[in-house]
N, C-alpha and C positions, 0 to 999 in steps of 0.2 A: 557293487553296492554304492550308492551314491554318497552316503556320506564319506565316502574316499575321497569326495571332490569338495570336500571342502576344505580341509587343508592340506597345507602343503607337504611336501617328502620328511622334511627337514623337520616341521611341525609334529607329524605322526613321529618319527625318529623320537623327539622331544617328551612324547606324551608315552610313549612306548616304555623308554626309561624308566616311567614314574610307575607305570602299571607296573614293572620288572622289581622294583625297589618295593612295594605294597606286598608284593608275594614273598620278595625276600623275607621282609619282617615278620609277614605273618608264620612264613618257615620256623622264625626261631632267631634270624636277627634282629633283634628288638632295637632300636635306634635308627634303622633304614628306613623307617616309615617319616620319620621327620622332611627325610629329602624328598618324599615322594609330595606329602602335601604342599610343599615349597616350589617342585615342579608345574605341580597341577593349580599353584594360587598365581602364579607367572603367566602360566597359559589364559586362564580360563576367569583369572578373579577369585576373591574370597570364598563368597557366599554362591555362586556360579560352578565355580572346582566341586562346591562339597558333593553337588546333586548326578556327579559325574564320577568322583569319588567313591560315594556311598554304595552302591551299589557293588564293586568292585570287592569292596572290603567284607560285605556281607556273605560274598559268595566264596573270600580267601579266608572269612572265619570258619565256614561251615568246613572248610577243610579244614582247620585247625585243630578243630575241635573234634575231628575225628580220627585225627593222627595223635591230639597230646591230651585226649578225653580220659587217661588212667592218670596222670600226675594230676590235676584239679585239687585242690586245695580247698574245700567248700567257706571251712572255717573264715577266710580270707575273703573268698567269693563276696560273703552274707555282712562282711564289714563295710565292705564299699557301697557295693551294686544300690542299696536304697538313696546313697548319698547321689551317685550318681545319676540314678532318673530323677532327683530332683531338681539337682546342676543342669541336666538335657531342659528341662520345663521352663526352668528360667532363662537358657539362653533360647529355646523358640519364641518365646515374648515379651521378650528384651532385644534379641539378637537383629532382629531387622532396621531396627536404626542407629545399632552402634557403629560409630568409626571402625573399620577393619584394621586399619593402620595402625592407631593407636591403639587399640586392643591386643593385635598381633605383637607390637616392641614389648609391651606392659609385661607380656604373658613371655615372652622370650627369656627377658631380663629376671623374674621371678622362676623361671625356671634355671636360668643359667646363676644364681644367688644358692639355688633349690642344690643343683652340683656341686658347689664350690663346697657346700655343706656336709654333704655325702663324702666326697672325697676328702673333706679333714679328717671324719671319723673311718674311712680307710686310711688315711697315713697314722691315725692313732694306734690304728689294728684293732679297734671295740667292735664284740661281739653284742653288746647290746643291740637291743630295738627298742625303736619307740611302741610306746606302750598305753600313754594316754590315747583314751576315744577320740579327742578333735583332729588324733594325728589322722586317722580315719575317714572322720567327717570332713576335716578341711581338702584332703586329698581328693577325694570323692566329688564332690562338691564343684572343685577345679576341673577335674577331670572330664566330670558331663557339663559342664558349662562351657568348657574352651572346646570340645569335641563337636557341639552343635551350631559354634561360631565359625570352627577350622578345621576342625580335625585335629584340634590338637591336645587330646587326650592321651595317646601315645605317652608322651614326656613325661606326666606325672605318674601315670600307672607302672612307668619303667622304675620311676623313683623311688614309688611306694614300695614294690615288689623289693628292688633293693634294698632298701632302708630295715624291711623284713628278715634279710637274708637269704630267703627263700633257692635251695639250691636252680639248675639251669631249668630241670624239666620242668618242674613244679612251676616254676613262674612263667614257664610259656602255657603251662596247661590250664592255668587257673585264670591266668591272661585272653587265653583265647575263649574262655567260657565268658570272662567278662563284657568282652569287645561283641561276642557276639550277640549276648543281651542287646547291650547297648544300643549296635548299632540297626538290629531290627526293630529297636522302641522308638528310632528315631526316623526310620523310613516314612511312617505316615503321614506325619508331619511337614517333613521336606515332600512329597508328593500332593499332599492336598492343601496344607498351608503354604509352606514356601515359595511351591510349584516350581521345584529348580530340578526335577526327572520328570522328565518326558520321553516321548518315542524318541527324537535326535539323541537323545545323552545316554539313553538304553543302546543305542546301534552304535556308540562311539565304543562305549562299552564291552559290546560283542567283540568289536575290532581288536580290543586292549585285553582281550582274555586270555589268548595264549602267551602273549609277555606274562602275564600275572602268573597262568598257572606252571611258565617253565621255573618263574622266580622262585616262585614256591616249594617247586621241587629241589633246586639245587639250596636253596635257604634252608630246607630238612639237611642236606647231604654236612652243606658245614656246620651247621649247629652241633651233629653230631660228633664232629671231627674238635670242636672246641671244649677244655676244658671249664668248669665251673670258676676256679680263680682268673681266668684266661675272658672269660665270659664275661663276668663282672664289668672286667676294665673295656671290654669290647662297649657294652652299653650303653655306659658310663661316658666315654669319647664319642661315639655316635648320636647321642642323644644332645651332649655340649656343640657336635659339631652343626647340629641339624635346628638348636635354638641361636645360634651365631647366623646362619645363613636367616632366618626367618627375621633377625634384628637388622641385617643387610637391606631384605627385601624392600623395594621401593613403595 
């Protein structure tokens, strides 16, 4: 296949990773997708990664959704999902000439604020949620707006879902219904507005699919093997550790 020859051993190595970390999360460890779009915005660029991303992610929800299609939470579903096609709307026509850089620290920081926050109220041990509509709206909102910038909808969805309580399965099931919306509402766009998939970034694609789908499969095996209090705090660290690197990024 020739685009083998376009980069190098070490490069693929690189990108292989990040395809493997995409299946992870979509498995069921939720915070491993942060590393993966931090991979692929190193490699490839911001807004360049997404259209080589996208793709990826589409084809590891449709698995997702088919393995954690019984936990789905609709109730939950129906609170976000409209906030976030309207967040996706405003970052395809806004998104093309915002600063990546500055946008990427902005949204780092507001997430890693979003943590510190979450984790007071586990060391308080409150069983509460939030409970106001704007907790909803404002999450939603963030979520397709920074997902059509970066992909970095991940972080907040993991939040929100916490912040819920929602036990493990529920929140990957209801997660993966989300994302998969999502991210096929967002394909056409990046295909005929953006124009960042093309035939090159479909064939890189193919290349990075058995990384994804082995990720995938062993991301099912521990998920299952992780308890829900155990789960929590896995998130919760992987999701801080993945808005730190993204604050690093150059």
């Amino acid at each position: 296949m020739e685009i083998l020859s376009l980069y190098s051993l070490s490069y693929w190595a690189f990108i292989l990773l990040a395809a493997f970390a995409i299946g992870l999360a979509k498995g069921g460890l939720k915070g491993v997708d942060m590393l993966a779009v931090t991979i692929m915005a190193l490699a490839f660029g911001g807004k360049s990664s997404t259209g080589i991303v996208l793709p990826l992610l589409c084809f590891a929800d449709i698995g997702a959704v088919s393995y954690y299609n019984r936990h789905a939470q609709w109730k939950h579903f129906w609170k976000v999902i409209p906030w976030m096609i309207i967040g996706i709307l405003l970052g395809v026509f806004s998104g093309k000439d915002m600063d990546e850089i500055v946008f990427r620290k902005i949204m780092a920081v507001i997430i890693v604020i979003t943590i510190v926050l979450v984790l007071w109220l586990e060391f308080r041990k409150s069983t509460s949620v939030p409970q106001h509509p704007l907790f909803a709206t404002g999450t939603g909102l963030a979520a397709g707006f920074t997902t059509m910038i970066g992909n970095l909808a991940g972080a907040f969805a993991n939040l929100y879902f916490l912040a819920m309580r929602l036990p493990k399965n529920d929140f990957i099931g209801t997660a993966a219904w989300i994302f998969l919306v999502m991210n096929l509402f967002k394909l056409p766009f990046q295909v005929f507005y953006w124009k960042n998939i093309n035939v090159q970034t479909l064939q890189t694609d193919l290349v990075l699919l058995p990384a994804l789908i082995l990720g995938f499969l062993l991301g099912i095996r521990l998920t299952q093997k992780i308890r829900d209090l155990h789960y929590r705090k896995m998130v919760l660290l992987l999701t801080l550790a993945g808005s730190v690197l993204m604050l690093m990024k150059k």
